[in-house]
Backbone bond lengths (Angstrom), bond angles and torsions (degrees), N, CA, C in turn:
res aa  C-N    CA-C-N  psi(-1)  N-CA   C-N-CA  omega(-1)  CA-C   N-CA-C  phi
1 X - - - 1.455 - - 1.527 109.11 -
2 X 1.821 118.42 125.03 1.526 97.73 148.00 0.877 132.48 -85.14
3 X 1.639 117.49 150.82 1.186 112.09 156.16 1.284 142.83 -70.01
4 X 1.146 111.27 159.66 1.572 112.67 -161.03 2.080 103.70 -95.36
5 X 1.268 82.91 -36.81 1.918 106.17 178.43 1.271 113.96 -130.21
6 X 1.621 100.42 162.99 1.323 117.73 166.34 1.304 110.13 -134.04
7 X 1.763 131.03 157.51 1.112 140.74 149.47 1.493 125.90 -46.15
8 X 1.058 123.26 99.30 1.748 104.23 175.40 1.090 108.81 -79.76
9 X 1.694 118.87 -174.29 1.476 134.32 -150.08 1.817 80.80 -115.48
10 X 0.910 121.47 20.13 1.481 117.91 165.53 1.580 117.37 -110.16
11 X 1.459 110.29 115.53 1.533 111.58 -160.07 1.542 89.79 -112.76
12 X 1.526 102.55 169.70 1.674 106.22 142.60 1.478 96.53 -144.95
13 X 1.764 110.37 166.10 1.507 124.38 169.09 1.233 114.84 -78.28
14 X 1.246 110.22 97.04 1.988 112.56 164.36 1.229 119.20 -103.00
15 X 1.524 102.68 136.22 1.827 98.43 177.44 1.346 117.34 21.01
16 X 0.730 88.04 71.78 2.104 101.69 179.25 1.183 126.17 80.49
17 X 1.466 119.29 -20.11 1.645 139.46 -151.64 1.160 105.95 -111.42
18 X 1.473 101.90 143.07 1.595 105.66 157.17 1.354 124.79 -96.20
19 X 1.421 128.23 114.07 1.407 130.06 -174.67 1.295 108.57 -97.26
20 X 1.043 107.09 142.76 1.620 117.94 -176.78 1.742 118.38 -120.62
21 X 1.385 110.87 97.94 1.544 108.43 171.43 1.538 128.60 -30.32
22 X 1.424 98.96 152.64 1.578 96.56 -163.66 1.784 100.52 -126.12
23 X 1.435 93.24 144.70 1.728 97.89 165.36 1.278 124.81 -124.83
24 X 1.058 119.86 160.27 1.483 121.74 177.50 1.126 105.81 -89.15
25 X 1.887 116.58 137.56 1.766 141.02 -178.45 1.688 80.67 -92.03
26 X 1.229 141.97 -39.13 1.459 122.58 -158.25 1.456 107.40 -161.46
27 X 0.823 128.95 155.93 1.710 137.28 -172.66 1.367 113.28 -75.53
28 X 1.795 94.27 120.63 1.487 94.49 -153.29 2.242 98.18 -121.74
29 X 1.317 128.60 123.69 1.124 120.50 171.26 2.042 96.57 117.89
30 X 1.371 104.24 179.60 1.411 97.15 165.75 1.661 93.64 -151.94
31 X 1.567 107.31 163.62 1.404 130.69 -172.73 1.147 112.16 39.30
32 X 1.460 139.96 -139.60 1.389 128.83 -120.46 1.493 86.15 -80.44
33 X 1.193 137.45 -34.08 1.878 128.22 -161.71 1.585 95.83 -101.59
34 X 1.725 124.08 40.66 1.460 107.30 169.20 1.541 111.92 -81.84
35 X 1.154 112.83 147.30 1.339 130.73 152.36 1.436 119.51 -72.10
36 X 1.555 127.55 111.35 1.422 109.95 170.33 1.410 104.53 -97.53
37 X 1.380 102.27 162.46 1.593 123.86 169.22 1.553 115.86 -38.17
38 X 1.259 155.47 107.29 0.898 151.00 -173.45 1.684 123.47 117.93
39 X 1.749 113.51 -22.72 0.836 128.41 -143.95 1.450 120.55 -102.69
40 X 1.449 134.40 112.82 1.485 135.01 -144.39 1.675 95.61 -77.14
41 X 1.529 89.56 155.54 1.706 102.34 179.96 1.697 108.69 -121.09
42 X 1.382 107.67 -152.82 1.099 119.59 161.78 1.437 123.29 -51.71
43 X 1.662 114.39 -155.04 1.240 127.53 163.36 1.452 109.27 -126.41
44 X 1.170 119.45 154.76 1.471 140.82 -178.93 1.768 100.65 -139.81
45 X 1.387 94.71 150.49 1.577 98.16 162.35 1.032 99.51 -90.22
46 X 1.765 146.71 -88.33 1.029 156.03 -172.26 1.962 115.41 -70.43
47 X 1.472 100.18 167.41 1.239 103.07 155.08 1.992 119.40 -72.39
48 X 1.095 95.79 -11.04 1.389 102.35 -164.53 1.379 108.48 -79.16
49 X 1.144 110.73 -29.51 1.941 123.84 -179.97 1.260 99.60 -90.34
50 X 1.303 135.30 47.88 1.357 140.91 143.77 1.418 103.22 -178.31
51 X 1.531 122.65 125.67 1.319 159.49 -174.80 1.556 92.88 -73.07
52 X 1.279 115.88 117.93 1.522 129.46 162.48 1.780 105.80 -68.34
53 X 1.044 105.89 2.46 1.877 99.97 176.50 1.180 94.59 -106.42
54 X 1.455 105.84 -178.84 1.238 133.83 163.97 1.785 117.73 47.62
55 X 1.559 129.89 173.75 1.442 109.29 -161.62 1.627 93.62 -104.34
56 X 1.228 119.47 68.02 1.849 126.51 163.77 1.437 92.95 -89.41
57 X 1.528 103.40 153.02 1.470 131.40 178.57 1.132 117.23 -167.71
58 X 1.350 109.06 144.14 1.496 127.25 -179.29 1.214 113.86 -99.84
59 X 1.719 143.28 69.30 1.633 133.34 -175.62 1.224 97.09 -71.70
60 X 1.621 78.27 163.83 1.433 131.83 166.30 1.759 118.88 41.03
61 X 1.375 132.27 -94.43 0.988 134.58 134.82 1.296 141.88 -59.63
62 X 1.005 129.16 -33.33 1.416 144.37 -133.62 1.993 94.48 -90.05
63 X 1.167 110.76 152.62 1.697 112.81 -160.00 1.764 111.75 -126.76
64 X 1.089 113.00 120.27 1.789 110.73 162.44 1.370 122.96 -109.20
65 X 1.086 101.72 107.13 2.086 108.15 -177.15 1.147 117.39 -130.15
66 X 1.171 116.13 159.37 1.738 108.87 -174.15 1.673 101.94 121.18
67 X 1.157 117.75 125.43 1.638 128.23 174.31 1.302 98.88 -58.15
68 X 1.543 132.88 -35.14 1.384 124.53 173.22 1.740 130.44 -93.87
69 X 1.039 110.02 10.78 1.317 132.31 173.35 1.548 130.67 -80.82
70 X 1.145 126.05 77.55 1.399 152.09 179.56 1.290 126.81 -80.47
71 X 1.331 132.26 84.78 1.890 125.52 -168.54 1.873 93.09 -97.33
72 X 0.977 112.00 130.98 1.554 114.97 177.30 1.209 145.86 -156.02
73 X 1.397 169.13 156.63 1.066 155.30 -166.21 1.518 106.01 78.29
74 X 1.348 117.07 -107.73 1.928 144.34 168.49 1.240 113.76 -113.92
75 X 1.265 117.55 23.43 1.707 110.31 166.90 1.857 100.44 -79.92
76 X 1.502 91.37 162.76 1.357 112.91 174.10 1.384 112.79 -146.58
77 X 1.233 117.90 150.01 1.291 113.33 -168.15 1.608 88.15 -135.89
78 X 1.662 117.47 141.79 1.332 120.42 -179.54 1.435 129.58 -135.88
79 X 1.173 126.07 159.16 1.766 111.49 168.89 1.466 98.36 64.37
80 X 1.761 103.71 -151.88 1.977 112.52 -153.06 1.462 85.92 -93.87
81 X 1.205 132.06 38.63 1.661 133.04 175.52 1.710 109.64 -66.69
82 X 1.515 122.82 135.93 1.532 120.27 137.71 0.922 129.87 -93.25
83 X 1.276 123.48 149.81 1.495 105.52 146.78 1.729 99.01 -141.40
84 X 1.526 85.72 149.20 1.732 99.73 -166.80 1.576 99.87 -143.19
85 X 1.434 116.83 -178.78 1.284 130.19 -179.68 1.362 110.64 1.59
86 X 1.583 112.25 83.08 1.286 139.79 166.19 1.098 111.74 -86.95
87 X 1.373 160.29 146.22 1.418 155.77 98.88 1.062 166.25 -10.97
88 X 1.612 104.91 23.57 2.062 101.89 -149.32 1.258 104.70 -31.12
89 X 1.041 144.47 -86.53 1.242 134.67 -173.42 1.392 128.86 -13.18
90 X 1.418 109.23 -37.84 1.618 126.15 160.27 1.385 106.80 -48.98
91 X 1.229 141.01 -59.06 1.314 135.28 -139.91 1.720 98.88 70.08
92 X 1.488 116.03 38.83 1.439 103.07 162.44 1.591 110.68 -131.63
93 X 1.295 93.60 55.01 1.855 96.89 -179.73 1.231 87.14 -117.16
94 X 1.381 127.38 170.03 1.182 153.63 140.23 1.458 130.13 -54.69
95 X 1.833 98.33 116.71 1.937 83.63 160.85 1.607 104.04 -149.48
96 X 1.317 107.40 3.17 1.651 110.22 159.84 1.233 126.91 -165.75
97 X 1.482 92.35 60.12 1.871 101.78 170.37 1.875 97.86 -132.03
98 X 1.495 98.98 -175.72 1.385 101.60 -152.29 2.243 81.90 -141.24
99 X 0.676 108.89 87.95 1.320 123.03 153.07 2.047 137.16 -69.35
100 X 1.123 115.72 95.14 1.396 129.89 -162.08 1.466 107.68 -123.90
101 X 1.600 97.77 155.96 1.382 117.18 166.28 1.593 109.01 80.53
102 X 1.489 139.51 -155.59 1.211 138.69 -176.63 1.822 116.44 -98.87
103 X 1.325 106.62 75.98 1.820 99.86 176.04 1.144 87.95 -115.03
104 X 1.537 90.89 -164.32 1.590 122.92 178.88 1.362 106.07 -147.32
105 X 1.592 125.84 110.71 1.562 133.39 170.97 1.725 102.59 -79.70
106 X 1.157 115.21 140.13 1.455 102.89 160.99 1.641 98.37 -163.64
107 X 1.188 119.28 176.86 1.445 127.37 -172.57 1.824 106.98 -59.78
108 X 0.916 109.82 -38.13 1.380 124.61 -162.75 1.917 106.70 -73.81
109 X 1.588 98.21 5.65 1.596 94.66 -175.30 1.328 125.42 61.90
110 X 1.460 113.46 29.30 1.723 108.56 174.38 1.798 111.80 -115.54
């Protein structure tokens, strides 16, 4: 499989965590929400909170952390957004909605 991203060596401290900015290996999405090749994203804690398939992305600010936290398929996550303690198992991860502006997703439904 390629990857689509990598972790950079640029972190910040969140709620306990270290998140690590992400870039794009290849141009990911089309028209106004493309990703080009080269081009920095969000934050993730893990590789695991974002799916190397499909055109999901984490911009700009916006953060995925949590051992249960999965963005995937065509989700997008945008702006001062979290999302944390997700569920796959729930059926409460993301794989084609578009989340913006300043919330907070988390397991707990808030």
């Amino acid at each position: 499989m390629n990857k689509k991203y990598e972790l950079t060596n640029e972190t910040i401290e969140y709620d306990g965590r270290i998140l690590h900015r992400i870039k794009a290996l290849r141009s990911i999405g089309k028209g106004l929400e493309e990703v080009k090749k080269g081009e920095l994203g969000g934050y993730v804690e893990t590789e695991q909170n974002l799916s190397q398939d499909g055109e999901c992305w984490v911009y700009h600010e916006a953060k995925a952390y949590g051992e249960d936290t999965i963005i995937y398929e065509d989700a997008q996550v945008f702006g001062l957004v979290e999302v944390c303690g997700m569920d796959d198992t729930t059926g409460k991860t993301f794989s084609t909605i578009k989340i913006y502006g300043d919330a907070k997703v988390d397991g707990s439904g808030r």
